[in-house]
C-alpha positions in Angstrom: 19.4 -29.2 -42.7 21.5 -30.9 -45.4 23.1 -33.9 -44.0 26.2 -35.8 -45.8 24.5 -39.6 -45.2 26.6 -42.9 -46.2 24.5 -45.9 -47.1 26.8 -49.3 -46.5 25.5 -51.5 -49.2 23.4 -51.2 -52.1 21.0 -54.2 -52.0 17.3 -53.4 -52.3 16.9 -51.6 -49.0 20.3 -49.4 -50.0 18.8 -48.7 -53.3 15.3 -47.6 -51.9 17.2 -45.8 -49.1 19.1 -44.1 -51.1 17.1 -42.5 -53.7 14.3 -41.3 -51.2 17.3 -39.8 -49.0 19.0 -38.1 -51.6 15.1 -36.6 -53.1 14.4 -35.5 -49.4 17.7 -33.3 -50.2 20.6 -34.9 -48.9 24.0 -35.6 -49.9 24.0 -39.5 -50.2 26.8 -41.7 -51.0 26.4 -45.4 -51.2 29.6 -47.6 -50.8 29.3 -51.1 -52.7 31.9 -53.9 -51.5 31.1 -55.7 -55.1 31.7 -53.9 -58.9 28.1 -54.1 -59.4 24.8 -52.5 -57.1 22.2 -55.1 -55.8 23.6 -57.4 -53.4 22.5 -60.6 -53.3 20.5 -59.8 -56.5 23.5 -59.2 -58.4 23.8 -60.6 -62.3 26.7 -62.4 -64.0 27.4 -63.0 -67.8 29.7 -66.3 -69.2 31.9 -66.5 -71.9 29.8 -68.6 -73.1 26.6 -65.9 -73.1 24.8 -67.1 -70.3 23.1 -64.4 -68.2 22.6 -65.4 -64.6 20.3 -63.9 -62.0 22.0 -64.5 -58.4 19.1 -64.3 -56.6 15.6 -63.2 -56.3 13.6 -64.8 -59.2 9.9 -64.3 -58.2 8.4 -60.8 -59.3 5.7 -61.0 -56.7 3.4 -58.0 -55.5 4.2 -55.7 -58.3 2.5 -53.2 -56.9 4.9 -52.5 -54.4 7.4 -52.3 -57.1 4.9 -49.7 -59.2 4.3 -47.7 -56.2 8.7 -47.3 -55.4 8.5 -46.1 -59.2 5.3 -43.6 -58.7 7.2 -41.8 -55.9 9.5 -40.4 -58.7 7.0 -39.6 -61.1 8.3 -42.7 -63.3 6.1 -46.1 -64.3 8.1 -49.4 -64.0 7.7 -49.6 -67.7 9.9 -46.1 -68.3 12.7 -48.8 -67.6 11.5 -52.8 -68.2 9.1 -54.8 -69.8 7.4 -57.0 -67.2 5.6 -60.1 -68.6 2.9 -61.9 -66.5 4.5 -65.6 -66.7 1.1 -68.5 -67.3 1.5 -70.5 -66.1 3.1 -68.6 -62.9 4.2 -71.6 -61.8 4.6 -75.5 -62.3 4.4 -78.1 -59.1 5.5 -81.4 -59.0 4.5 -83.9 -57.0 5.4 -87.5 -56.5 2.1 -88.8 -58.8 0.7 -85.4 -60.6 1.7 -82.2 -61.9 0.1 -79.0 -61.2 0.1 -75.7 -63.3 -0.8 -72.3 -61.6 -3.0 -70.7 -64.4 -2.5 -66.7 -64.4 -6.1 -66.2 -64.2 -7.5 -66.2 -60.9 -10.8 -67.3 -62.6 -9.0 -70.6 -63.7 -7.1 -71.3 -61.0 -10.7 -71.9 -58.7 -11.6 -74.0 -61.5 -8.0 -76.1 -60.9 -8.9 -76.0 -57.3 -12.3 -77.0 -57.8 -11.1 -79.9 -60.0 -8.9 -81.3 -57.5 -11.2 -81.0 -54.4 -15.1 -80.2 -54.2 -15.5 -76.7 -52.9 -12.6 -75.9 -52.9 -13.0 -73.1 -55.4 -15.6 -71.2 -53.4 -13.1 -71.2 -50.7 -10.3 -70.6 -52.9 -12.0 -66.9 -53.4 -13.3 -66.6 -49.5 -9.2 -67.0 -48.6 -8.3 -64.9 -51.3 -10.8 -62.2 -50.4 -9.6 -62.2 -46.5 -6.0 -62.7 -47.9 -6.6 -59.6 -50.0 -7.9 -57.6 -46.5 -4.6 -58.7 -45.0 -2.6 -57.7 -47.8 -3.9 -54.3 -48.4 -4.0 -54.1 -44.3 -0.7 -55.4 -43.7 1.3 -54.0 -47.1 -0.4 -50.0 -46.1 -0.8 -49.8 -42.2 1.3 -52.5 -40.7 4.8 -53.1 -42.6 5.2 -49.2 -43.3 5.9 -48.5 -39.3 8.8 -48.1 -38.2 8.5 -50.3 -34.9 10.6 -48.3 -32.5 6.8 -49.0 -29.8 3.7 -51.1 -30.2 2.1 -47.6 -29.8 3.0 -46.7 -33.3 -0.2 -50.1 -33.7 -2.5 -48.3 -31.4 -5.2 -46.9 -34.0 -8.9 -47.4 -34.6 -8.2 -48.8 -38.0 -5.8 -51.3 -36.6 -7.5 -52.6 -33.8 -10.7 -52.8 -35.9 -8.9 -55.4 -38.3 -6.8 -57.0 -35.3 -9.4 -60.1 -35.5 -9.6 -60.2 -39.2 -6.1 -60.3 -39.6 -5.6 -63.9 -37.8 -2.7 -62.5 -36.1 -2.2 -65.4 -33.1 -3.6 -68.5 -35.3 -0.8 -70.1 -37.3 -0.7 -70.4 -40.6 -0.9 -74.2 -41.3 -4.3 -74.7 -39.3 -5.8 -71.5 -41.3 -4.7 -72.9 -44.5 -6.3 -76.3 -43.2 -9.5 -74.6 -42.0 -10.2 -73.9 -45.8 -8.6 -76.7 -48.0 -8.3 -80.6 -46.4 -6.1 -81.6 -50.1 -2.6 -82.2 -49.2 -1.4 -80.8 -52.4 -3.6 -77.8 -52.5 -2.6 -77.3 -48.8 1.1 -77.5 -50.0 0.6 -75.2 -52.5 -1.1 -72.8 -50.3 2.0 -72.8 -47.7 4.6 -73.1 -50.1 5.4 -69.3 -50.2 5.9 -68.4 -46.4 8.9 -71.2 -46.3 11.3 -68.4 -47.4 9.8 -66.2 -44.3 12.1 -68.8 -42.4 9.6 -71.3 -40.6 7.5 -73.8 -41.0 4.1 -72.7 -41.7 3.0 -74.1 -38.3 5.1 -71.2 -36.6 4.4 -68.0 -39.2 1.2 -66.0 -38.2 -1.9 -66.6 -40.5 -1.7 -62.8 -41.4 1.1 -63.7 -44.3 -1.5 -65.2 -46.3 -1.3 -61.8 -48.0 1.5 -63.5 -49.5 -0.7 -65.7 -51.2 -2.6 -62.4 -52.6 0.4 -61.2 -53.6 1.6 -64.0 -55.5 -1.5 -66.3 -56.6 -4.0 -62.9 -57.5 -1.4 -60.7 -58.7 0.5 -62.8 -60.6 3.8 -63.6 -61.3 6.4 -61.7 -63.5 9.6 -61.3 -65.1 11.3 -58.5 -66.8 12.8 -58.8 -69.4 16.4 -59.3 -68.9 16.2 -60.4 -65.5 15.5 -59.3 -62.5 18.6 -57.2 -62.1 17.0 -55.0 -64.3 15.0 -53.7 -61.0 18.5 -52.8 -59.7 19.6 -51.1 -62.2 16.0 -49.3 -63.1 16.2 -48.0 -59.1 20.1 -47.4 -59.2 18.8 -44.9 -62.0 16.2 -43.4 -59.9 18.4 -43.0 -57.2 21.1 -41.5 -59.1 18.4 -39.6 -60.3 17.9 -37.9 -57.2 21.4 -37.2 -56.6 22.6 -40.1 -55.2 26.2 -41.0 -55.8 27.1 -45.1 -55.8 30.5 -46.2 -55.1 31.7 -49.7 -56.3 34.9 -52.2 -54.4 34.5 -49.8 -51.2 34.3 -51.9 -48.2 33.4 -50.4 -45.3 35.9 -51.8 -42.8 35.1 -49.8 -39.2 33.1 -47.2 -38.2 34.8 -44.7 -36.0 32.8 -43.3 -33.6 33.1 -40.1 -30.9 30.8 -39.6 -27.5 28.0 -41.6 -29.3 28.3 -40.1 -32.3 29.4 -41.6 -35.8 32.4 -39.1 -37.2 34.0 -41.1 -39.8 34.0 -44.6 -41.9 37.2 -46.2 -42.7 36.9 -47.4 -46.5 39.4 -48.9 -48.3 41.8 -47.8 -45.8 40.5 -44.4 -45.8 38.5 -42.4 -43.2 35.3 -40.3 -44.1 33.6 -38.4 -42.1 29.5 -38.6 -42.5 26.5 -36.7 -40.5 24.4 -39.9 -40.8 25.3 -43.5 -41.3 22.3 -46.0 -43.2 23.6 -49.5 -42.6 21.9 -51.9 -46.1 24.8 -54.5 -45.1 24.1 -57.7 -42.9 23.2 -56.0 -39.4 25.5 -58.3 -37.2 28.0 -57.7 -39.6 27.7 -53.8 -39.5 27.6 -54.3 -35.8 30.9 -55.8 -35.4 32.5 -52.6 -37.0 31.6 -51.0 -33.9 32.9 -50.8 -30.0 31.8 -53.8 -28.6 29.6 -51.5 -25.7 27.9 -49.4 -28.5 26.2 -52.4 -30.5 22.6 -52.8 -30.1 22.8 -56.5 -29.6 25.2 -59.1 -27.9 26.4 -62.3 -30.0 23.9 -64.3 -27.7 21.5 -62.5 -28.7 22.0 -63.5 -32.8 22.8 -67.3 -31.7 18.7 -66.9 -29.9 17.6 -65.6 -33.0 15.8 -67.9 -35.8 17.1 -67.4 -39.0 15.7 -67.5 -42.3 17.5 -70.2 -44.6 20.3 -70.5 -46.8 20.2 -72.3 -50.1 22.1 -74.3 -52.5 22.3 -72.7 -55.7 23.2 -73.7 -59.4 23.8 -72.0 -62.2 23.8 -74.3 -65.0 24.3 -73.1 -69.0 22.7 -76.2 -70.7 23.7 -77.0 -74.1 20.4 -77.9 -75.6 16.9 -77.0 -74.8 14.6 -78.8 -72.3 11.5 -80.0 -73.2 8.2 -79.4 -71.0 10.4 -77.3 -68.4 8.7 -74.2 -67.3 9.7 -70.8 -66.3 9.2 -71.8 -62.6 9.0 -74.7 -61.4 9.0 -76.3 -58.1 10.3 -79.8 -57.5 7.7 -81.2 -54.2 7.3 -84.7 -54.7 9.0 -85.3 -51.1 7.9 -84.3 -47.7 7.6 -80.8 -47.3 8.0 -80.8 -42.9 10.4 -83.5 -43.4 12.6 -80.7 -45.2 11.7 -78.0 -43.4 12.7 -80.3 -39.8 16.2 -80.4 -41.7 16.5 -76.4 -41.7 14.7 -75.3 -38.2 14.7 -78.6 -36.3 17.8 -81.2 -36.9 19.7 -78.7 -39.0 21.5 -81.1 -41.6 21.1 -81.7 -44.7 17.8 -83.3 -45.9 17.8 -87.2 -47.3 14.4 -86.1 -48.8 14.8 -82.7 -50.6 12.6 -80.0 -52.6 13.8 -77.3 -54.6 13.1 -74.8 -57.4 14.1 -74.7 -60.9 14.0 -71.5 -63.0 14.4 -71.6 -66.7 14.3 -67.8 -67.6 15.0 -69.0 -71.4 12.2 -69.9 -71.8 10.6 -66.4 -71.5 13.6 -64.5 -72.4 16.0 -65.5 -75.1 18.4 -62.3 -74.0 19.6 -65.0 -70.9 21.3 -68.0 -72.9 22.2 -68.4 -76.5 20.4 -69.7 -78.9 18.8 -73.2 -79.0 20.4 -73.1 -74.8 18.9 -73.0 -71.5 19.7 -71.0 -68.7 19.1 -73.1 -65.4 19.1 -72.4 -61.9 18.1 -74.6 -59.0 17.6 -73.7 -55.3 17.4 -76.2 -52.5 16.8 -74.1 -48.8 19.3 -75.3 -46.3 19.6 -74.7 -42.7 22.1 -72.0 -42.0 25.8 -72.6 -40.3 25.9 -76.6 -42.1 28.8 -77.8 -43.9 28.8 -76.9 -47.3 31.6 -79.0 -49.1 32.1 -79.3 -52.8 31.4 -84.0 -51.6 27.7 -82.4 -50.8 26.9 -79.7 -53.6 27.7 -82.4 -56.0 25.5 -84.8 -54.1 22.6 -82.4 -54.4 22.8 -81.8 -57.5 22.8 -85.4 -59.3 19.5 -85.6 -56.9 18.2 -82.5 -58.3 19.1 -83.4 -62.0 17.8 -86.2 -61.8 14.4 -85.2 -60.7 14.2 -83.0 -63.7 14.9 -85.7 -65.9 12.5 -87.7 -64.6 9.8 -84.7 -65.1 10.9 -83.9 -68.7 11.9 -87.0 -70.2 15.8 -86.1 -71.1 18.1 -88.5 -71.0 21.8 -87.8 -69.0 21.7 -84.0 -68.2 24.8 -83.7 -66.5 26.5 -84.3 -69.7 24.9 -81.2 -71.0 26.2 -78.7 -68.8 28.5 -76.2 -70.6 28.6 -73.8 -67.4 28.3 -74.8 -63.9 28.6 -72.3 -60.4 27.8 -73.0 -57.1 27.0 -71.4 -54.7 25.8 -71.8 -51.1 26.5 -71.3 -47.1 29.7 -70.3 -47.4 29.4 -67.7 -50.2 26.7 -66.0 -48.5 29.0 -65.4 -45.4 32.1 -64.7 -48.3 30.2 -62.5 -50.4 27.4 -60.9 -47.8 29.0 -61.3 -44.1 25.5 -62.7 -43.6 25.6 -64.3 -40.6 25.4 -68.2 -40.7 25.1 -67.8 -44.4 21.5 -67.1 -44.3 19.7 -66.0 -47.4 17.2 -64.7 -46.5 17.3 -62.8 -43.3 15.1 -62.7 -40.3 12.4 -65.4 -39.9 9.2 -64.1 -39.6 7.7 -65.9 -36.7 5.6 -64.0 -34.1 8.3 -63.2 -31.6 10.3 -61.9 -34.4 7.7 -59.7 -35.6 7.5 -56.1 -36.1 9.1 -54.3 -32.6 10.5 -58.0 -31.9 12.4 -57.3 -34.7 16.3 -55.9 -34.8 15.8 -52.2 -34.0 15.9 -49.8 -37.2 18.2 -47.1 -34.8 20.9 -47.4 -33.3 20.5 -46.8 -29.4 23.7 -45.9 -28.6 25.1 -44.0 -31.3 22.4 -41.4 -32.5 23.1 -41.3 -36.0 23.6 -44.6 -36.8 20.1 -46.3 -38.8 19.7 -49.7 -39.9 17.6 -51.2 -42.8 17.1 -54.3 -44.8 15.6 -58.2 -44.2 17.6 -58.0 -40.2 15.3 -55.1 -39.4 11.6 -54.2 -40.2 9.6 -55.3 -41.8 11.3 -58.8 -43.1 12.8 -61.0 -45.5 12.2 -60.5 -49.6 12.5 -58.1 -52.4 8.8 -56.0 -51.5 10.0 -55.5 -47.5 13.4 -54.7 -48.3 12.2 -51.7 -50.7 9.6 -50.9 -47.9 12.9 -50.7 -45.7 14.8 -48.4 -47.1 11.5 -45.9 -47.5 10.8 -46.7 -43.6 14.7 -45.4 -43.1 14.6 -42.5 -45.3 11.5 -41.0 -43.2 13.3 -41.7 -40.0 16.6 -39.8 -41.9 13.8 -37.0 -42.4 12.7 -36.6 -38.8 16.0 -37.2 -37.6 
């Protein structure tokens, strides 16, 4: 039967949500707090002709992306071009650099280089990474995770050893490589999965197969041009977006959603998809009908936030790459500041991304377009005394790595943004970024349930739910909700 469905939000999960919804032959309508779809991947131009990114940066496991795109019959390039960055990446640490070749062939040879062996295990953790990914990406992140019975299969169980699901990350990434630096690069990417990599199961090496033997991308234009290539596809389908519409309660009868109030207006809805922070969409609800209590969000461990700049740069920056990430300092000295002490760090990393220097559409000429991320711990105090702290540290570091001389002189533009525009802009609760941390008792049905259990046709997707935190999951999201729309 034909359902009229309202999708609160139109971040990655919305999008997804929304175009399988509306192809499955509903009516969908998606209701946008902002001017523009995306969410926290939203873009912004300057007067002076700087194009910004807000947030995701890494184009990792296209194939997740090419697959969203299959589903409608299209190919990611019917909408962008997607360049494979080499190097993917550029490390620094406090005596060396390191660049991440995009050949998988060259980057043994790096490894090999830097520690004997380490290339023939480079390949052995890539091929069991590769096991996880296909594994993890097909059978396990696909489920919606109402019961561990939806896990009980021969094919599951077969690969339960092989997938390393009770050994922690850090001492599987130590049983191949004993090299600090390769083992930092190794456990760099599971720190946006919200822990430290002592307390996130070994099975998110797939990450590492993602990233490392996939490569890493960038479309043209920035990455909001995957919003707005899968706001097509969705509209596409039917699917109708509406922009400044906050969703400010949802009105409910014996256990049953019968209208939103947006914008001061009530609607009435056969199904509600919530894309918006999930203790957020909660609080527009009867305190007895939410799934969870505010103890249990305080319990929960939260991916981090981050401090973020966007900088237009006057003049071009020699030997900076497209990525590039700043490690010269501790990495669990940092990561105690987020999960353990919560403050802010006296030893930080971060991440600078220079998309001028792929894309000459993002800054004008002869200019750079920079952005640097530091991860925070959620809930801290984010005055304008610390941000401009943070940043002379960060600027300074970048100096240091590409010999120019007074940087903060050549900003033209400068925006920050950090805990307290997340909760502003998102409702995201401490100001994460991120979500949910992936650690083992946060996993899968540990996770924030998908459906509402009080009011039947209430549904929830995005990083809060299943199956996590990042661009990839939050597309799986919305296709995991769709299907449950379907049985529903």
């Amino acid at each position: 039967m034909k359902k009229k469905v309202a999708i609160i939000g139109s971040g990655f999960s919305g999008l997804s949500a929304a175009a399988y919804v509306a192809k499955s032959g509903h009516e969908v309508h998606v209701f946008e707090k902002h001017d523009q779809p995306g969410g926290r991947a939203r873009q912004f131009t300057t007067e002076q002709g700087f194009v910004f990114d807000m947030g995701p940066s890494w184009y990792w496991m296209p194939d997740i992306m090419d697959k969203f795109f299959a589903d409608f019959g299209y190919k990611t390039s019917d909408f962008f071009d997607l360049i494979s960055l080499n190097p993917q990446f550029e490390m620094i640490f406090s005596d060396e650099k390191m660049n991440i070749p995009e050949n998988f062939e060259d980057l043994k040879i790096l490894f090999e280089s830097i520690e004997k062996g380490a290339g023939v295990q480079l390949e052995k953790f890539m091929q069991s990474a590769k096991y996880k990914y296909e594994v993890g990406m097909k059978d396990f992140v696909t489920k919606p995770s109402h019961s561990w019975l939806e896990f009980v299969s021969p094919k599951i169980a077969k690969s339960a050893l092989k997938l390393n699901l009770l050994t922690n990350f850090r001492s599987y990434v130590g049983s191949y490589f004993k090299d600090e630096k390769l083992r930092t690069l190794m456990e760099f990417p599971v720190i946006f999965l919200g822990a430290s990599p002592k307390n996130i199961p070994a099975l998110y090496s797939l990450m590492s197969y993602g990233g490392y033997a996939l490569g890493t991308h960038y479309p043209m234009g920035g990455f909001y041009q995957l919003v707005l290539a899968m706001q097509q596809v969705a509209e596409k389908q039917g699917a109708i977006f509406h922009f400044n519409k906050t969703v400010e309660k949802i009105n409910t009868s014996h256990n049953r959603i019968t209208s939103l109030q947006i914008n001061g207006e009530n609607i009435t809805f056969d199904t509600v998809i919530a894309s918006s922070d999930y203790h957020h969409t909660e609080t527009l609800l009867e305190e007895r009908l939410r799934n969870y209590t505010e103890e249990y969000w305080q319990s929960r461990t939260f991916a981090p936030s981050s401090l973020i700049f966007y900088l237009g740069i006057n003049q071009t920056i020699p030997n900076l790459k497209h990525h590039t990430l700043f490690f010269e300092n501790d990495l669990d000295e940092h990561i105690d500041c987020i999960y353990g002490e919560k403050k802010w760090p006296e030893k930080p990393l971060f991440y600078a991304c220079c998309p001028s220097k792929t894309d000459k559409m993002v800054a004008p000429k002869g200019k750079e377009n920079l952005f640097l991320l530091m991860p925070l711990a959620i809930g801290i105090n984010d005055d304008e005394k610390n941000r401009e702290k943070y940043l002379a540290e960060m600027l300074s570091r970048i100096e240091k790595h590409t010999g120019i001389a007074d940087l903060a002189s050549k900003i033209e533009y400068q925006r920050s943004y950090c805990v307290t525009e997340f909760v502003q802009d998102y409702n995201a609760y401490g100001g994460n970024a991120y979500g949910l941390a992936n650690t083992l008792n946060q996993t899968a049905v540990l996770k924030p349930k998908m459906r509402n259990k009080k009011v039947n046709n209430l549904f929830y997707t995005g990083q809060l739910t299943v199956p996590g935190p990042g661009v990839p999951p939050s597309i799986i999201s919305g296709k995991i909700v769709a299907n449950e729309i379907t049985k529903f």
